[in-house]
Backbone as CSV, one residue per row, in Angstrom:
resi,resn,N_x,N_y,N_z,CA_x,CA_y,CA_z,C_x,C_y,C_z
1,UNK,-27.159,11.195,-11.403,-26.241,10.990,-10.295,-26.968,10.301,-9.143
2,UNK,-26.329,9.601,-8.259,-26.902,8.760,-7.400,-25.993,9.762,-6.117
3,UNK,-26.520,9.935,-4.672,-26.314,10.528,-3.287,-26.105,9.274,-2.644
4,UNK,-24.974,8.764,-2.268,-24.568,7.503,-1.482,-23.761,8.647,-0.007
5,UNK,-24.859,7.842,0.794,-23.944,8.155,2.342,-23.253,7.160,2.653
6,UNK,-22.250,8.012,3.117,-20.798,6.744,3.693,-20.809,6.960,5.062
7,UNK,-20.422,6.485,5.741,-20.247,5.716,6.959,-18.576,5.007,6.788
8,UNK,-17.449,6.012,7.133,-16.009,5.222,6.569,-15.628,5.440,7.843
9,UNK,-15.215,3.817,8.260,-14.217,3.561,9.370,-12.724,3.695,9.277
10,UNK,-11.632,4.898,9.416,-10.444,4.937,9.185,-9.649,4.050,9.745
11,UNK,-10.329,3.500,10.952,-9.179,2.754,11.567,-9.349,0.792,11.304
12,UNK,-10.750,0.876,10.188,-10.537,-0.465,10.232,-9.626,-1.105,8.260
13,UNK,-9.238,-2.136,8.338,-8.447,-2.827,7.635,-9.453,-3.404,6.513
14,UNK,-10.614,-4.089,7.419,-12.153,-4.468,6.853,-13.333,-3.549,6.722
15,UNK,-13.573,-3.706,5.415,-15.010,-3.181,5.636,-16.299,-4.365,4.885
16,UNK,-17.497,-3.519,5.335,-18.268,-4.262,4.143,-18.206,-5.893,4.833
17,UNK,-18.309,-5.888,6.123,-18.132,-7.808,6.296,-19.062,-7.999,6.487
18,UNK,-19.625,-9.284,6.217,-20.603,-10.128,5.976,-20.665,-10.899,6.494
19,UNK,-21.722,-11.855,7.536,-21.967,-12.871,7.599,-23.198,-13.357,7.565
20,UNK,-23.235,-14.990,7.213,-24.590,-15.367,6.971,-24.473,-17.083,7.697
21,UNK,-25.795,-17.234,8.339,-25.406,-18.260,9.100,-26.203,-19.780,8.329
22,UNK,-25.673,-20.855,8.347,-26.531,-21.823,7.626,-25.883,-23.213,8.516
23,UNK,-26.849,-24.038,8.002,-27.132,-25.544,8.896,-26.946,-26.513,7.952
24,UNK,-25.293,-27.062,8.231,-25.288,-28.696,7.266,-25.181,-29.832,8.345
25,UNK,-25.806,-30.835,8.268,-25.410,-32.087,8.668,-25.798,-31.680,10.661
26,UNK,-26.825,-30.798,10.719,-26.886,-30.191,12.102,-25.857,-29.722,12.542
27,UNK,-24.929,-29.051,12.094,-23.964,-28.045,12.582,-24.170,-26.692,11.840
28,UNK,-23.573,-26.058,12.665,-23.918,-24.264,12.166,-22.165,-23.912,11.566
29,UNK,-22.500,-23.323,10.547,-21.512,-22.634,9.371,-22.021,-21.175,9.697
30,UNK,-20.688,-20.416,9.314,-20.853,-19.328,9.466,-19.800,-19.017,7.758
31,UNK,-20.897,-18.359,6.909,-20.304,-17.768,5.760,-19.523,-16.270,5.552
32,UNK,-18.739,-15.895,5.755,-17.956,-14.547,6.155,-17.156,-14.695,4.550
33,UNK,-17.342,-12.655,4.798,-16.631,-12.300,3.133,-16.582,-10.720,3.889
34,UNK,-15.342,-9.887,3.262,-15.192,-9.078,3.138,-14.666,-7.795,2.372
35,UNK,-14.581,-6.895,2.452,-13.354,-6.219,1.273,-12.260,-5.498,2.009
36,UNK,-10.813,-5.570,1.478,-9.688,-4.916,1.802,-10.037,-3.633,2.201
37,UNK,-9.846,-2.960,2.952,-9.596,-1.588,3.066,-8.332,-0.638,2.986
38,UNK,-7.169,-1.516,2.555,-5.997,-1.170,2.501,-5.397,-1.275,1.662
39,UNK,-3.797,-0.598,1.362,-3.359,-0.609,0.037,-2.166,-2.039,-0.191
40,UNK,-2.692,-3.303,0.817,-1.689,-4.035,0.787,-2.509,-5.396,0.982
41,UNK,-1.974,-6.397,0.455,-2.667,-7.701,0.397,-2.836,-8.203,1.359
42,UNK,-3.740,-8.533,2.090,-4.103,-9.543,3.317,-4.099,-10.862,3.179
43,UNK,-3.496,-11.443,3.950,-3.004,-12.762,4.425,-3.733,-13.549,5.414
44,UNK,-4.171,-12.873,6.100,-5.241,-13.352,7.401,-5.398,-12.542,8.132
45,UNK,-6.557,-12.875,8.441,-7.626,-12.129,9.614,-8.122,-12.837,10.440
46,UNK,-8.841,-11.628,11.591,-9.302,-12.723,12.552,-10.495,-11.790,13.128
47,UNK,-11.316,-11.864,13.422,-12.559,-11.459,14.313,-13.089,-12.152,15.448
48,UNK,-13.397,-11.051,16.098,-14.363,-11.334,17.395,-16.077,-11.646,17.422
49,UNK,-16.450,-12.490,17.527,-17.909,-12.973,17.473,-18.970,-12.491,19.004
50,UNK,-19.857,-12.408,18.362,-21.114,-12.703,19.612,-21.801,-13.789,18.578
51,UNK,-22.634,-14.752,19.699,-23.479,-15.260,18.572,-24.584,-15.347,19.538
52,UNK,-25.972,-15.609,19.013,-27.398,-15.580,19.410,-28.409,-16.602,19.030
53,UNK,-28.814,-17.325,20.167,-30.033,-18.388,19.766,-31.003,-17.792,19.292
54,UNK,-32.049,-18.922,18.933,-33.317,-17.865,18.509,-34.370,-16.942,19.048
55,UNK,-33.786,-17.305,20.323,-34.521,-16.651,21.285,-33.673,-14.873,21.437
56,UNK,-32.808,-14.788,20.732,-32.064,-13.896,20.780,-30.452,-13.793,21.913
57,UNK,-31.007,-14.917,22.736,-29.713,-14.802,24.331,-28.274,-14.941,23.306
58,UNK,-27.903,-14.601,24.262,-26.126,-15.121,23.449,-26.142,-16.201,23.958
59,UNK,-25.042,-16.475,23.045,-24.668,-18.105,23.355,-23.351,-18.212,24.077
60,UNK,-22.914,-18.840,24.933,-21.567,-18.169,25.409,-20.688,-19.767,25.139
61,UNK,-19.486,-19.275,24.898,-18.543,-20.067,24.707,-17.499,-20.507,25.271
62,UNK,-17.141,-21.544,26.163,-16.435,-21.795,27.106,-16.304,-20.472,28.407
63,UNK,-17.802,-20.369,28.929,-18.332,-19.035,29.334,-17.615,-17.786,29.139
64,UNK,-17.513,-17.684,27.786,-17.268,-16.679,27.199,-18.586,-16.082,26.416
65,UNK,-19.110,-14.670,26.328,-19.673,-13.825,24.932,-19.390,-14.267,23.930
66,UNK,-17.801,-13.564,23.930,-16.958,-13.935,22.907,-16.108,-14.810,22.298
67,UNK,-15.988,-14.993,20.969,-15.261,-15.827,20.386,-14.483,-15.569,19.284
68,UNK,-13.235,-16.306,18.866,-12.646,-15.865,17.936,-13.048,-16.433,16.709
69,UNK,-13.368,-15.777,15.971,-13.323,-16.374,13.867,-11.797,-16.278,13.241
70,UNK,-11.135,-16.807,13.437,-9.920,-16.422,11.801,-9.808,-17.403,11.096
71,UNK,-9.028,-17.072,9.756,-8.821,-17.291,8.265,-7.677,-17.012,7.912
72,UNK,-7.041,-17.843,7.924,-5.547,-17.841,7.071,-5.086,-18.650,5.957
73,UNK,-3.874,-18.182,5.256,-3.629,-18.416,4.160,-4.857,-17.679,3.166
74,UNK,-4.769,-16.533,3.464,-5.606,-16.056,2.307,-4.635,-14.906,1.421
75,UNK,-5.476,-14.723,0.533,-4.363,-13.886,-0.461,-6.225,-12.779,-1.207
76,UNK,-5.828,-11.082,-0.218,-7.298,-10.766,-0.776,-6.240,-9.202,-1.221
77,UNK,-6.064,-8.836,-2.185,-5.914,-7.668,-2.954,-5.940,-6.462,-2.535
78,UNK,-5.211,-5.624,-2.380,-5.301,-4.409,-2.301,-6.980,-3.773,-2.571
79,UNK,-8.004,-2.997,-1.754,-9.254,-2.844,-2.054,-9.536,-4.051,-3.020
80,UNK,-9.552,-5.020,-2.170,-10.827,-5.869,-3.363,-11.135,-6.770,-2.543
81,UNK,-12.526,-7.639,-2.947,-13.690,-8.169,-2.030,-12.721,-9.522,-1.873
82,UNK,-13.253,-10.095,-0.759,-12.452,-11.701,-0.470,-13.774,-12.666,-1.164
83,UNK,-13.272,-13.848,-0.873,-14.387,-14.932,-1.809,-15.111,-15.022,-0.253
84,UNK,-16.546,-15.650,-0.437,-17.073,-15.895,0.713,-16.287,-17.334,1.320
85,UNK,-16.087,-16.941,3.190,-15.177,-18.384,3.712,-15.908,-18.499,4.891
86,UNK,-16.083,-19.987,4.675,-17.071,-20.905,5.385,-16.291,-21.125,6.715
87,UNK,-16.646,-20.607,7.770,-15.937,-21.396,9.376,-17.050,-22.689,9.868
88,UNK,-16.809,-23.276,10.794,-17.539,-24.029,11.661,-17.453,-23.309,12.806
89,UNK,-18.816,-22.985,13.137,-18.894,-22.559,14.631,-19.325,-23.122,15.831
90,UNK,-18.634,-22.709,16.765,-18.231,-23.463,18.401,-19.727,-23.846,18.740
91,UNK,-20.953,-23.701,18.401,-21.905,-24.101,18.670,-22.959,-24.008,18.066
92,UNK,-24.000,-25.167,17.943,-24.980,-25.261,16.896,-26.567,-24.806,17.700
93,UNK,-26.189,-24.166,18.352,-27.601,-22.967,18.923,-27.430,-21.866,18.232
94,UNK,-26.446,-21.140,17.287,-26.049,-20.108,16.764,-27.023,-19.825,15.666
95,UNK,-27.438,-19.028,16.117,-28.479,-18.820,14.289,-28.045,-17.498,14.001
96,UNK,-27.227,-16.406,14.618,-27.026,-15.093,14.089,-25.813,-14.470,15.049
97,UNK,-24.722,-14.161,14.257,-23.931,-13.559,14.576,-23.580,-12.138,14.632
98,UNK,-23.317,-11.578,15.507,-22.523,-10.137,14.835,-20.528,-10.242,15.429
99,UNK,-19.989,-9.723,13.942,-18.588,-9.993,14.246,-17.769,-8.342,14.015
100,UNK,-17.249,-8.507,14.704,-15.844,-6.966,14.199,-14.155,-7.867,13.937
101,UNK,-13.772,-6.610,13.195,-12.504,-6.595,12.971,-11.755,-6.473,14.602
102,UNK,-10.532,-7.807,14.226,-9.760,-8.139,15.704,-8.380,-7.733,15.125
103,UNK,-7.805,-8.423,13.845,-5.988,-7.864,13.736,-6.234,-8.707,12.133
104,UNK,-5.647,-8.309,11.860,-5.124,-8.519,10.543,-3.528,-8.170,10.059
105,UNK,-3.314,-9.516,9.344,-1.825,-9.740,8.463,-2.001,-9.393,6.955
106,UNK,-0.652,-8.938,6.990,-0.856,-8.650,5.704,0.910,-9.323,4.799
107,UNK,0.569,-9.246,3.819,1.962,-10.419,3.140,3.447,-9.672,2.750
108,UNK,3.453,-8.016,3.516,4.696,-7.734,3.625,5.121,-7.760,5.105
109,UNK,4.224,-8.798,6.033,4.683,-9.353,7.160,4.322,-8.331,8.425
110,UNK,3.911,-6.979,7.999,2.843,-6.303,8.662,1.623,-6.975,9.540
111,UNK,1.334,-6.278,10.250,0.152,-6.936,10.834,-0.255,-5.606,11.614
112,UNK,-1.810,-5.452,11.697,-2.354,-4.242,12.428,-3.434,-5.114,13.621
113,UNK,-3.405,-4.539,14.671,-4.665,-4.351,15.418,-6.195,-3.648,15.092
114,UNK,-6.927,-4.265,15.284,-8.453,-2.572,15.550,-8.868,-2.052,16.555
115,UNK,-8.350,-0.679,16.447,-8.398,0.236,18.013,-9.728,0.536,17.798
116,UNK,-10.853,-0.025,17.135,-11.929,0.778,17.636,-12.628,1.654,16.758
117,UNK,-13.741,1.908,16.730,-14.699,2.695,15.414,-13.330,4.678,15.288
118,UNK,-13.418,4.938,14.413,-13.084,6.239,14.438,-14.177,6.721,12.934
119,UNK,-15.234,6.841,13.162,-16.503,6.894,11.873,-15.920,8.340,11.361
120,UNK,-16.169,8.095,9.633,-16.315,9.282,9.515,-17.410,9.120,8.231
121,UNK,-18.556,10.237,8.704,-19.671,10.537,7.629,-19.460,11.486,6.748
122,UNK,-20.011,11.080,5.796,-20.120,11.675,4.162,-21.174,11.540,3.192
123,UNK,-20.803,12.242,2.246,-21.857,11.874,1.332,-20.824,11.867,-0.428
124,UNK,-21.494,11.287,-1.315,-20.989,11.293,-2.213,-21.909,11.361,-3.746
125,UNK,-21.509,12.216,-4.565,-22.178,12.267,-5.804,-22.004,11.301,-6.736
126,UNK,-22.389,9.696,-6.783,-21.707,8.596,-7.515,-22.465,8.485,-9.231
127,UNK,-21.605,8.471,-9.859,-22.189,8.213,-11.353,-23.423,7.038,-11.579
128,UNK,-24.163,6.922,-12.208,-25.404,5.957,-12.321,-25.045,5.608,-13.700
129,UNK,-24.974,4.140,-13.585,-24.699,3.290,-14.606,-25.694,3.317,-15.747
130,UNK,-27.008,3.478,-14.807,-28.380,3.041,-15.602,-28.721,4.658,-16.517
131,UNK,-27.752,5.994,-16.194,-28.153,7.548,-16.978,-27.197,7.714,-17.790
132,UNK,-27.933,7.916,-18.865,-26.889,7.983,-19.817,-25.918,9.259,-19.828
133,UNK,-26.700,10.051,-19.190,-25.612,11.428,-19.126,-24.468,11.112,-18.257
134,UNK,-24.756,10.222,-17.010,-23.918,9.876,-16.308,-22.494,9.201,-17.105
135,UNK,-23.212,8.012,-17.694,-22.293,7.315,-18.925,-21.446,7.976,-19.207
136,UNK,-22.151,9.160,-20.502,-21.396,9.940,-21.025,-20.599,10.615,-20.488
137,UNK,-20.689,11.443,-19.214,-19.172,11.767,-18.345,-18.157,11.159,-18.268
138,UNK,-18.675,9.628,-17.451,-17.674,8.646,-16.890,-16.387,8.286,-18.220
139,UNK,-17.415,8.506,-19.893,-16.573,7.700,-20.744,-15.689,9.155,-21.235
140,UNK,-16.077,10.200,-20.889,-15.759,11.242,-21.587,-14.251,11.985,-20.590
141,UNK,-14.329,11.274,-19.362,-12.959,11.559,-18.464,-11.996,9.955,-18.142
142,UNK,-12.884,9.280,-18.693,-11.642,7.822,-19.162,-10.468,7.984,-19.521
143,UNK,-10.049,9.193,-20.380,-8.542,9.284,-20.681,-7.502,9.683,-19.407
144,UNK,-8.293,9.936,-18.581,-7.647,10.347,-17.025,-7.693,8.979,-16.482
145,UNK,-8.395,8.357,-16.288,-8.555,7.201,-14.997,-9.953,6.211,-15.873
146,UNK,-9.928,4.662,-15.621,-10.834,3.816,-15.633,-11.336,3.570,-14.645
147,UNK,-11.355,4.112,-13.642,-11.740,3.497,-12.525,-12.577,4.774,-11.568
148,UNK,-13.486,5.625,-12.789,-14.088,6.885,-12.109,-15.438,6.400,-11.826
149,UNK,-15.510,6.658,-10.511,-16.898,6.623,-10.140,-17.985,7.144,-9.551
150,UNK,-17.469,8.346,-9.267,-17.837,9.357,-8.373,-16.953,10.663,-8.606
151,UNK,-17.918,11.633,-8.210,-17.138,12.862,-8.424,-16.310,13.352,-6.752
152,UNK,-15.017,13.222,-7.012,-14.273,13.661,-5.670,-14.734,14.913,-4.763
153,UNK,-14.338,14.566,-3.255,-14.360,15.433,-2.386,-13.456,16.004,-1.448
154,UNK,-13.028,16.759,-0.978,-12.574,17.471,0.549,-13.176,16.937,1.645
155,UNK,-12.914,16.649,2.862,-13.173,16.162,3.925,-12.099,16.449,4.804
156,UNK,-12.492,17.904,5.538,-11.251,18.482,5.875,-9.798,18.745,5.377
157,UNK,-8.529,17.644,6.111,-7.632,17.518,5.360,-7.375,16.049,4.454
158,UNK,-8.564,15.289,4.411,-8.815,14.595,3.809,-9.248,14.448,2.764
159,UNK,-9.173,13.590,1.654,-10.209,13.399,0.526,-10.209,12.326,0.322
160,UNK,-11.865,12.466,-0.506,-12.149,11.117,-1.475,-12.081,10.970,-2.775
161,UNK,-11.008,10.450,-3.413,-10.999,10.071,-4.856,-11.903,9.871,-5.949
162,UNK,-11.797,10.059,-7.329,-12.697,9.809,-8.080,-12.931,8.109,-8.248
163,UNK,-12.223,7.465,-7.642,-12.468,6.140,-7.646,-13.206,5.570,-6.119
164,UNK,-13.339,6.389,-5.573,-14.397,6.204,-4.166,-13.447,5.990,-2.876
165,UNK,-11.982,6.084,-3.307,-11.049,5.643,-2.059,-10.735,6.736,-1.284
166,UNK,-11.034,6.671,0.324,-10.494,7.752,1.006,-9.184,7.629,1.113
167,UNK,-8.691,8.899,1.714,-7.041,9.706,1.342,-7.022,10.259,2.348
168,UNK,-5.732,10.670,2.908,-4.808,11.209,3.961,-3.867,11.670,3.396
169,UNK,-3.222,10.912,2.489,-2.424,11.908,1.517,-2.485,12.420,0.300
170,UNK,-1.332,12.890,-0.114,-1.879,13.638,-2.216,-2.434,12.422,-2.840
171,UNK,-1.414,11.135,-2.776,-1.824,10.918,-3.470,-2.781,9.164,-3.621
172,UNK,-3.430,8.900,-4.122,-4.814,8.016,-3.936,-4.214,6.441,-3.725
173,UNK,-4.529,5.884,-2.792,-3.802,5.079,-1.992,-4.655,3.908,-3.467
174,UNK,-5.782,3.863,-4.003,-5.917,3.008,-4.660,-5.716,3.204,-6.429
175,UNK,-5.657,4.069,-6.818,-5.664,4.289,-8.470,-4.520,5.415,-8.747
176,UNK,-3.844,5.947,-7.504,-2.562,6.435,-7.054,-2.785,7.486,-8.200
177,UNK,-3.356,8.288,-8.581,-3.943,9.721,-8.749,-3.440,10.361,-8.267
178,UNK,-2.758,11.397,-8.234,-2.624,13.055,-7.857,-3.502,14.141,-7.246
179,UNK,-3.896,14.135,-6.293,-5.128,14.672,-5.771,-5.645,15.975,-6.611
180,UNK,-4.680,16.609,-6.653,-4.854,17.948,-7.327,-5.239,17.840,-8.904
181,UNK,-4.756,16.721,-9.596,-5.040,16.446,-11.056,-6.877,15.831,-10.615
182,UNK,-6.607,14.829,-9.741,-8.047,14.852,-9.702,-8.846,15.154,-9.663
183,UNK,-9.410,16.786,-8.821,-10.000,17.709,-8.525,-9.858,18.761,-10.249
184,UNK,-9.060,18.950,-10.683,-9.003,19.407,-11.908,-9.384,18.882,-13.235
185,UNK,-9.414,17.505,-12.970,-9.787,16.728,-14.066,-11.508,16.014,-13.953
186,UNK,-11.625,15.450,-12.638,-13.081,14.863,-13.022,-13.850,16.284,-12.084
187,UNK,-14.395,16.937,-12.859,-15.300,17.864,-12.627,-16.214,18.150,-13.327
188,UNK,-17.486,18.547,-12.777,-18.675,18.504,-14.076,-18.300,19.594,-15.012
189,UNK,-17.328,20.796,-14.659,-17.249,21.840,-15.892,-16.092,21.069,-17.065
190,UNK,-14.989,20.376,-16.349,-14.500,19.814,-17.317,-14.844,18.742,-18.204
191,UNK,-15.535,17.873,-18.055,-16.376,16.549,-18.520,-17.244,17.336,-19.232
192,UNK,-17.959,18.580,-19.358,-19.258,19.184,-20.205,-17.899,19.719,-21.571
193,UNK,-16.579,20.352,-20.603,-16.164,20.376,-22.010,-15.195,19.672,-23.094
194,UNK,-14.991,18.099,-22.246,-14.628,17.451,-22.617,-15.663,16.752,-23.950
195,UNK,-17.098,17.014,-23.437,-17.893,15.810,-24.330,-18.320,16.749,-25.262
196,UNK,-18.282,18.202,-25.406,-18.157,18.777,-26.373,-17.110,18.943,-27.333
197,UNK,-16.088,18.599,-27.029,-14.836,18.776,-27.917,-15.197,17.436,-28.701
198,UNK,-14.866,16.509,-27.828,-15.389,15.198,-28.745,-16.394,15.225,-29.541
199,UNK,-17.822,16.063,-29.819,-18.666,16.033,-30.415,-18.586,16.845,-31.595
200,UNK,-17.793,17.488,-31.337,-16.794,18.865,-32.702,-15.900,17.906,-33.191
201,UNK,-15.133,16.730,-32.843,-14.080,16.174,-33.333,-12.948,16.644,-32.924
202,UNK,-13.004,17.465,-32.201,-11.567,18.580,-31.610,-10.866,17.288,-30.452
203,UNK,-11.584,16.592,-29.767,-10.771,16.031,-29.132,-9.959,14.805,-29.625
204,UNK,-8.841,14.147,-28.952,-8.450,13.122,-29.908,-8.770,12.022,-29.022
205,UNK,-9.486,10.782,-29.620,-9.513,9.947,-29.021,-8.779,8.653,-28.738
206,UNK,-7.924,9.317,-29.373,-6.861,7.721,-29.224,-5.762,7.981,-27.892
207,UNK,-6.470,8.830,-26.823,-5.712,9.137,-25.976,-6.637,8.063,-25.133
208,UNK,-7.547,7.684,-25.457,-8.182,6.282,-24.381,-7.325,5.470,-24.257
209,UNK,-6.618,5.310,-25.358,-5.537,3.911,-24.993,-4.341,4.030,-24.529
210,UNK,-4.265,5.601,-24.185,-2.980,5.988,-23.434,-3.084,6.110,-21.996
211,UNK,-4.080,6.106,-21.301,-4.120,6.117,-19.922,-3.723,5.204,-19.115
């Protein structure tokens, strides 16, 4: 098992954003990628920039700190990563940015604001690809869910799914699970006697292709 600390922002739309800064033709690119945090397709986004010479100063922009980044016409998936997207930025002293989440659209014509960090810390027991015992769990509670990756938690009145998605309600905003089946199903006492039944032949396995 692998101990991954989380660091989960509830109130943002983005997580996991990225940027990386590079120099074509003496202008500064800014490479930005992120992943959904929501259960609905995003359409466009937009962020707030600082950017920094090498000397570290900011760079200010029409004496501004700040500046805006957005991206539209995009189409990024319910939890899933965007492709990396190249901006041109307002000035070629920029060698390093830091950006946050500003508002985001989404393609049932929704659109949210970001009020701001609301952190919440955790920890999580995540399966290891590279242990085979791990393996053997993950393949041995497959008839429940493909998408197990971790063993679920409580977090107050919250939880985290066996697929790593936090929850507010029953049921799992990404692999839409049953909270309570989840907690009953991927558990290390059930998976020990899941991979024993299978090893007696008692279990049936053609229930893999029924999930």
């Amino acid at each position: 098992m692998i101990i991954k600390h989380i660091l989960y922002d509830k109130n943002a739309s983005a997580s996991e954003i990225k940027a990386n800064i590079n120099t074509v033709n003496f202008s500064a690119y800014a490479d930005i990628s992120f992943k959904n945090n929501t259960d609905k397709n995003i359409v466009a986004i937009k962020f707030k920039a600082r950017g920094y010479n090498l000397f570290g100063e900011t760079v200010f922009v029409n004496d501004s700190a700040i500046f805006d980044i957005a991206f539209n016409d995009l189409s990024v998936d319910a939890f899933a990563y965007s492709a990396s997207m190249q901006t041109l930025l307002p000035d070629n002293n920029i060698v390093k940015i830091e950006i946050s989440e500003h508002e985001t659209c989404f393609s049932d014509g929704s659109s949210a604001l970001y009020d701001g960090k609301n952190i919440v810390e955790y920890e999580l027991l995540a399966f290891d690809a590279n242990n085979q015992s791990d393996v053997d769990i993950v393949y041995a509670l497959s008839y429940f869910s493909n998408q197990i990756k971790n063993f679920p938690i409580e977090i107050g009145e919250d939880w985290v799914c066996c697929c790593e998605t936090y929850n507010s309600d029953l049921i799992c905003r990404n692999c839409k699970k049953d909270k309570i089946q989840v907690f009953k199903t991927v558990n290390f006492s059930n998976a020990c006697k899941t991979i024993d039944k299978m090893k007696k032949g008692d279990f049936d396995i053609n229930i893999f292709e029924r999930r």
